[in-house]
SEVEX-7675 format. One record per residue (C-alpha): x, y, z; residue in three letters. Coordinates in nm, 2 decimals. Example, Ala and Ser with C-alpha at 12.3 -4.5 7.8 and 13.67 -1.06 7.14 Angstrom:
BEGIN
+--------+--------+--------+------+
:      X :      Y :      Z : rest :
+--------+--------+--------+------+
:   1.23 :  -0.45 :   0.78 :  ALA :
:   1.37 :  -0.11 :   0.71 :  SER :
+--------+--------+--------+------+
This chain:
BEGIN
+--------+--------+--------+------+
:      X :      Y :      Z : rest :
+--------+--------+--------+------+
:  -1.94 :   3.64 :   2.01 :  UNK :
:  -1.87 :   3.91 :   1.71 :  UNK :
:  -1.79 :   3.73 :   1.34 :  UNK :
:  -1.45 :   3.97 :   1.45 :  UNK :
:  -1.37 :   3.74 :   1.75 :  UNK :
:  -1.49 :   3.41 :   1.58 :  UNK :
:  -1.26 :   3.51 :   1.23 :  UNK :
:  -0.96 :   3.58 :   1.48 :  UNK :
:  -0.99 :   3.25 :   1.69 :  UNK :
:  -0.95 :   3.13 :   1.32 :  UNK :
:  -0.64 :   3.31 :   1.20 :  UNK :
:  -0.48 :   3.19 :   1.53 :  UNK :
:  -0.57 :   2.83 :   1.55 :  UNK :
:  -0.49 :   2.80 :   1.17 :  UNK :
:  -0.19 :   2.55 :   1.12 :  UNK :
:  -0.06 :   2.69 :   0.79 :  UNK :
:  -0.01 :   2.44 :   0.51 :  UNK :
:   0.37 :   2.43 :   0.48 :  UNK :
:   0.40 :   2.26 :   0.85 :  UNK :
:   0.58 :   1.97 :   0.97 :  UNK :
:   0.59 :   1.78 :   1.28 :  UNK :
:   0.55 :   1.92 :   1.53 :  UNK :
:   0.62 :   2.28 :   1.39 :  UNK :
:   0.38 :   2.53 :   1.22 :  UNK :
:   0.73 :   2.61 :   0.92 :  UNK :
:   0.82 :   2.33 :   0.73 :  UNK :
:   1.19 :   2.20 :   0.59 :  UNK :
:   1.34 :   2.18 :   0.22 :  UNK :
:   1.28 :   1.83 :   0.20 :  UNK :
:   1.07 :   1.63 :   0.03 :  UNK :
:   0.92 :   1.26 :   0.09 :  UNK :
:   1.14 :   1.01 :  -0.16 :  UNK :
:   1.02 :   0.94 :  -0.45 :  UNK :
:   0.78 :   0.64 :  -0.45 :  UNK :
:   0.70 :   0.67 :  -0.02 :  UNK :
:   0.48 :   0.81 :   0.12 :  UNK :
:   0.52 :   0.96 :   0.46 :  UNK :
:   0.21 :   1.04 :   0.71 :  UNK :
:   0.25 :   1.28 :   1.02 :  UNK :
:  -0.06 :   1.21 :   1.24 :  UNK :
:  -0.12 :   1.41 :   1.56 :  UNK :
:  -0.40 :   1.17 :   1.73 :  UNK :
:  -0.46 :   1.42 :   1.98 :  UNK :
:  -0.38 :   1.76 :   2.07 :  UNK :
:  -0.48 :   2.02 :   2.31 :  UNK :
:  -0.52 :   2.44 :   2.22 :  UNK :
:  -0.61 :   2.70 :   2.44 :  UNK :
:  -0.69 :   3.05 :   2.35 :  UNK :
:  -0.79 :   3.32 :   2.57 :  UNK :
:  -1.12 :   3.17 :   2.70 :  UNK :
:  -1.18 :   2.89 :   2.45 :  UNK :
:  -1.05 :   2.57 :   2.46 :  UNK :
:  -1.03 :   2.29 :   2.21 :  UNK :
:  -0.98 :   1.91 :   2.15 :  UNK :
:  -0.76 :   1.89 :   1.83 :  UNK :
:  -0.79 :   1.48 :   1.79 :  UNK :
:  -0.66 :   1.39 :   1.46 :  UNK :
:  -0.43 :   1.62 :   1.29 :  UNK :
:  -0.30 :   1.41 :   0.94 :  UNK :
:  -0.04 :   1.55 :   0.69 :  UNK :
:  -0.03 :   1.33 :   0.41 :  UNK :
:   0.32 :   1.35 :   0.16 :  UNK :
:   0.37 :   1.13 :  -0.09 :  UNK :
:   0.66 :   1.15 :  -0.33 :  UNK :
:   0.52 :   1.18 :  -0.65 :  UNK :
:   0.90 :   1.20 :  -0.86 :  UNK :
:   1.25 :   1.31 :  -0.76 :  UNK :
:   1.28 :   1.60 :  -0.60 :  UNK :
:   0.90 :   1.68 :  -0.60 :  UNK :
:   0.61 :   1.55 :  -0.34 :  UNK :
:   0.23 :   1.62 :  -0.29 :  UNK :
:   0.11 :   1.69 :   0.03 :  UNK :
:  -0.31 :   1.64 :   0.17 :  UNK :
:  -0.41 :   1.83 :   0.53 :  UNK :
:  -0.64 :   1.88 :   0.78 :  UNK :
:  -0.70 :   1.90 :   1.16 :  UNK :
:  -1.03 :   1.81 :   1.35 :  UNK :
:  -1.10 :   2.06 :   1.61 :  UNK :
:  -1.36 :   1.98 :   1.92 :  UNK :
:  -1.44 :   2.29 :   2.09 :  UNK :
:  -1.48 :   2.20 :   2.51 :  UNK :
:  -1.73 :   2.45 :   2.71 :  UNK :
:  -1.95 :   2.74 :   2.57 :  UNK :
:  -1.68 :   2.97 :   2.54 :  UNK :
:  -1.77 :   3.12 :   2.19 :  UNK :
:  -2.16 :   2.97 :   2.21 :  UNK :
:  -2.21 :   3.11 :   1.84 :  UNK :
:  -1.88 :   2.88 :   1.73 :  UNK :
:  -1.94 :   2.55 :   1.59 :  UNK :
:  -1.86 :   2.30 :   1.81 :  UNK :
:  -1.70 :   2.06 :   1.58 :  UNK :
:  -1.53 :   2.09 :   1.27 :  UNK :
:  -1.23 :   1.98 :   1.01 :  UNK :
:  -1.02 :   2.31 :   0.97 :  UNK :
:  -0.63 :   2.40 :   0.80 :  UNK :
:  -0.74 :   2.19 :   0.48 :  UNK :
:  -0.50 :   2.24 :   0.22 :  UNK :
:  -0.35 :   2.08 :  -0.11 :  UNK :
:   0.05 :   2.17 :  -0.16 :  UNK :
:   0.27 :   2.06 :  -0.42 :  UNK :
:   0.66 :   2.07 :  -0.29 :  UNK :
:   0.93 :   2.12 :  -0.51 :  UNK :
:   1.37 :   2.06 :  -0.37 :  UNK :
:   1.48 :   2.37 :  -0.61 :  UNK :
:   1.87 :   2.35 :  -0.50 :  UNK :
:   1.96 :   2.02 :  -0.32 :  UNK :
:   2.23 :   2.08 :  -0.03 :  UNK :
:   2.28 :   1.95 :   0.34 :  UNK :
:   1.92 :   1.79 :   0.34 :  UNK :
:   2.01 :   1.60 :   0.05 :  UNK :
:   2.39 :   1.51 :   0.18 :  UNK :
:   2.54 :   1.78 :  -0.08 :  UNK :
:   2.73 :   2.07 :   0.00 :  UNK :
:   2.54 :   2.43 :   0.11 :  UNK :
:   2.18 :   2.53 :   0.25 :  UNK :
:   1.91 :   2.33 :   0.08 :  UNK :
:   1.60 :   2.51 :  -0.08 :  UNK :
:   1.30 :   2.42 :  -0.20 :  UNK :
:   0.92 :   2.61 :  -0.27 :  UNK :
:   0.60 :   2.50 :  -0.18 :  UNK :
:   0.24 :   2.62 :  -0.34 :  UNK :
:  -0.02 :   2.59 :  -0.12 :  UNK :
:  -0.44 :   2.58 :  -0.19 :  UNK :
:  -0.60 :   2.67 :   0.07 :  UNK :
:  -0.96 :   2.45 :   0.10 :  UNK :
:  -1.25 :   2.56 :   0.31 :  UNK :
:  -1.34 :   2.46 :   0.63 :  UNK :
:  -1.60 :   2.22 :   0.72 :  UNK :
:  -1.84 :   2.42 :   0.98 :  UNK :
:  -1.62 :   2.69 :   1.02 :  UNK :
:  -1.41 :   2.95 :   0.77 :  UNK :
:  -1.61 :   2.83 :   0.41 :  UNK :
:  -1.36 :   3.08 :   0.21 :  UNK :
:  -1.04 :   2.93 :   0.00 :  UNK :
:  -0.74 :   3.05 :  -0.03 :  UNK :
:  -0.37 :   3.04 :  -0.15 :  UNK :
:  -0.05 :   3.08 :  -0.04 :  UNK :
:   0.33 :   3.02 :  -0.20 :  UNK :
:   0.64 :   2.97 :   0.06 :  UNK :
:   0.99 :   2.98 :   0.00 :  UNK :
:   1.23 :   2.72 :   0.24 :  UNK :
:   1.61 :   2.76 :   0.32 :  UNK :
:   1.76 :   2.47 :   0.50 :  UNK :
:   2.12 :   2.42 :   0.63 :  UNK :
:   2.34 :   2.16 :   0.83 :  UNK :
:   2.56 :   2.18 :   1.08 :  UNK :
:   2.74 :   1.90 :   1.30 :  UNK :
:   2.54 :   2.09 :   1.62 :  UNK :
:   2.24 :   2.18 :   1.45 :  UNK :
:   2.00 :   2.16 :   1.13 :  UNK :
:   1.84 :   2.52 :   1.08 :  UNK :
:   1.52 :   2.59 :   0.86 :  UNK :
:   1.45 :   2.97 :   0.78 :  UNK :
:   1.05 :   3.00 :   0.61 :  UNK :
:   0.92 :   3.30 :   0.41 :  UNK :
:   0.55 :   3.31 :   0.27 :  UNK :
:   0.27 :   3.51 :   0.12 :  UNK :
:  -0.09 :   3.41 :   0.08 :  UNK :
:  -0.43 :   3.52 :   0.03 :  UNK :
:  -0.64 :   3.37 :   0.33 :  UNK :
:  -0.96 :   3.18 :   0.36 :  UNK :
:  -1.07 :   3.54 :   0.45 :  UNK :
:  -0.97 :   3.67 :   0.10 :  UNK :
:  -0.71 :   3.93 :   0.27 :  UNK :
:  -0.37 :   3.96 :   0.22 :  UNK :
:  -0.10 :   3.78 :   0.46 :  UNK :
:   0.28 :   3.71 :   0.54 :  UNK :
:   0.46 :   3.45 :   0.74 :  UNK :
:   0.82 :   3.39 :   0.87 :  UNK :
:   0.92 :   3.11 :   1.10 :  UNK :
:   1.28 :   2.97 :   1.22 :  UNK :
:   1.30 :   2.64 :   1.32 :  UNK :
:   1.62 :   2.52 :   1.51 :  UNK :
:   1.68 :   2.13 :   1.60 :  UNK :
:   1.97 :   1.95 :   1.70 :  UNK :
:   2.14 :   1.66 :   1.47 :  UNK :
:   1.95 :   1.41 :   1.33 :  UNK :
:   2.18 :   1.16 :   1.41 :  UNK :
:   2.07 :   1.17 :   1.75 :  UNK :
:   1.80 :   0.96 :   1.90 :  UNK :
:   1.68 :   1.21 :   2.09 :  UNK :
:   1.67 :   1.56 :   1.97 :  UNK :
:   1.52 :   1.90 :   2.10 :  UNK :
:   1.38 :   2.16 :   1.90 :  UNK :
:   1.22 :   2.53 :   1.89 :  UNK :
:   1.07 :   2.71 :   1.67 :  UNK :
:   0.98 :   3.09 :   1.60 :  UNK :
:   0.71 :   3.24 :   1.42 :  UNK :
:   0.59 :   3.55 :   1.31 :  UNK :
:   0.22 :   3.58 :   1.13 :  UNK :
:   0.03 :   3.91 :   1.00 :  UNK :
:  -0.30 :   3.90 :   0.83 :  UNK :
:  -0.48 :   4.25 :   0.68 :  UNK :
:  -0.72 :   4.37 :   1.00 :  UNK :
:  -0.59 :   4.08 :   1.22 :  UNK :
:  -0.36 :   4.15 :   1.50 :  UNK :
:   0.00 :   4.04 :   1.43 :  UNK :
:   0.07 :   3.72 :   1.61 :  UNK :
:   0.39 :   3.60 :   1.73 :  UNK :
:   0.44 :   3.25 :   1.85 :  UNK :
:   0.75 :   3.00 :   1.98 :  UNK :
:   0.75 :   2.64 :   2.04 :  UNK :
:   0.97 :   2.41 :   2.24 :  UNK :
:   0.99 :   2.02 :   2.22 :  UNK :
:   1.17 :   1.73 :   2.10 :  UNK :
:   1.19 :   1.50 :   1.84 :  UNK :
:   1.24 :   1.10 :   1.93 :  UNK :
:   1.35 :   0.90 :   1.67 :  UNK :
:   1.23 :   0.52 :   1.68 :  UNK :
:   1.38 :   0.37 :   1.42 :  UNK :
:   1.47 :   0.54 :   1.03 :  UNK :
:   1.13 :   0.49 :   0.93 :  UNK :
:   0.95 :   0.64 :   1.27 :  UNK :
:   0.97 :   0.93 :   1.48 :  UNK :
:   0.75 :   1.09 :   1.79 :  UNK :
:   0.73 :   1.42 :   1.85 :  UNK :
:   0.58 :   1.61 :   2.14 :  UNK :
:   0.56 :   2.01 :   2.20 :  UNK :
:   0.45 :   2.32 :   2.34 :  UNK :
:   0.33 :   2.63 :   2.18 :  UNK :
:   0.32 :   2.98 :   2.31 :  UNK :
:   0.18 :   3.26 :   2.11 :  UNK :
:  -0.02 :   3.61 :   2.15 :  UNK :
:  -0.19 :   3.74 :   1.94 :  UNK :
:  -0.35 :   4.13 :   2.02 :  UNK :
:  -0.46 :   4.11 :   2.37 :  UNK :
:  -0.51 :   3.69 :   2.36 :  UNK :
:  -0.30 :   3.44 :   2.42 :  UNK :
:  -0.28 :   3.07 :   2.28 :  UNK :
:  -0.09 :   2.78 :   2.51 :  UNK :
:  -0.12 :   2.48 :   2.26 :  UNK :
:   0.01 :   2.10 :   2.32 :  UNK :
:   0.11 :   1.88 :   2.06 :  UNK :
:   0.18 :   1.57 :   1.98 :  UNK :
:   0.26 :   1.34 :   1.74 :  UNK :
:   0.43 :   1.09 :   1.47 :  UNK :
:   0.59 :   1.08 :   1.13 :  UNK :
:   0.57 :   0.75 :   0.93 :  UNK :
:   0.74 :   0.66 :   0.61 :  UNK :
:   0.66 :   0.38 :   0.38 :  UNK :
:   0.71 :   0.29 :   0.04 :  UNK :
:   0.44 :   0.26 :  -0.21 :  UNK :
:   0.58 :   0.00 :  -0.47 :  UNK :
:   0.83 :   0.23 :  -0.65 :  UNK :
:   1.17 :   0.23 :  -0.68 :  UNK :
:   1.29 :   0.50 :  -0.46 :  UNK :
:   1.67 :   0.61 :  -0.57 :  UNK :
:   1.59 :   0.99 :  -0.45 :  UNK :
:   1.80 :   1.11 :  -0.13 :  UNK :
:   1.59 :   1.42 :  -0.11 :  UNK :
:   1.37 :   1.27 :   0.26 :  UNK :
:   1.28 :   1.45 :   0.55 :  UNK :
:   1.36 :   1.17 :   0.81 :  UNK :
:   1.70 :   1.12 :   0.82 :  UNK :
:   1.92 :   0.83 :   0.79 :  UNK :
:   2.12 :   0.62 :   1.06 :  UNK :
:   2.48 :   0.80 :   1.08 :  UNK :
:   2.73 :   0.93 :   1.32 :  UNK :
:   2.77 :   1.31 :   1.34 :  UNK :
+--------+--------+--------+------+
């Protein structure tokens, strides 16, 4: 396999730092201040073009640091299954990154009035066995409510693990959070200098357990050039406070109410 087709795979498996469950864009939200919130995807399944891999953990890590502001720790494990790409490690711990999060206008997230909007500044870490390059990358999140639907539009720029220049822009729609059981679906579009531009959409649906816990299961189509990606997911989001008063209303789960 050329470095082309191994740096490719890459750019397409990549889950970029802003995500969160079970979505590649993010929300403007942050975790409360004083809780810490964990989205864990203990196992996951990606196939692209003739390669397949085991993605068993996936762990976001946000921890809200003081109002209106959170920290956020990532990675996925990836297990490549077959010989598919016999020059490709067969293991290793990919999409590291370090964010800081920042609510810039609070709004229907937040139980105000208008969108919501927040920023996010990503480092991007090197792989372990795979992409050893770091990189960098700054998003800008719009959020708004609706009694039907909560709607999340993402913009970004970065400068890869590759060290090229790239953009993103991703649309998430879900139905209310005050329901149990909600679906969601996402759109994405991702261009990287000399990669293909890749265009992806997910479908799935977000259970909530109880205001603390939520499951989350999805499927993800995307294409890339001539190579297509079918990628499972699946997952939960746990919250828990960390011994600090927490008087912040800023929180990506949302709270028990009636539409």
């Amino acid at each position: 396999m050329s470095f082309g087709r191994i740096t490719g795979l890459l750019v397409m498996v990549a889950l970029p730092a802003r995500a969160y469950r079970p979505f590649n864009s993010t929300d403007a939200a942050v975790a409360d201040i004083g809780r810490v919130e964990i989205e864990l995807g203990p196992l996951g399944f990606l196939e692209e073009g003739p390669d397949r891999f085991v993605v068993a953990p996936s762990v976001i890590l946000n921890w809200g640091v003081v109002q209106r502001w959170e920290v956020v720790l990532e990675g996925r494990h990836f297990v490549r299954l077959g010989s598919g790409a016999t020059q490709a490690p067969r293991l290793r711990v990919d999409d590291n990154a370090f964010s800081v999060k920042a609510v810039l206008r609070e709004g229907g997230l937040q139980e105000k009035n208008g969108p919501s909007v927040a920023a996010e500044v990503s480092a991007l870490l090197p792989a372990i066995h795979g992409d050893g390059g770091a990189g960098a990358e700054a998003t800008i999140i719009a959020s708004e409510r609706w009694d039907a639907a909560t709607v999340h539009l993402n913009g970004a720029v970065s400068w890869t693990r590759a060290h090229a220049p790239g953009v993103f822009g991703g649309l998430i729609v879900e139905g209310h959070d005050a329901w149990t059981l909600r679906p969601v679906t996402e759109v994405f579009v991702e261009g990287e200098r000399d990669v293909p531009l890749t265009v992806s959409w997910l479908a799935g649906a977000v259970l909530r357990l109880r205001e603390e816990l939520s499951i989350d299961a999805g499927v993800r189509l995307a294409r890339s050039g001539g190579t297509n990606t079918t990628e499972i997911r699946a997952g939960l989001t746990w919250s828990f406070g960390v011994g600090i008063p927490s008087n912040d209303v800023s929180r990506r789960l949302p709270a028990w109410r009636d539409p």
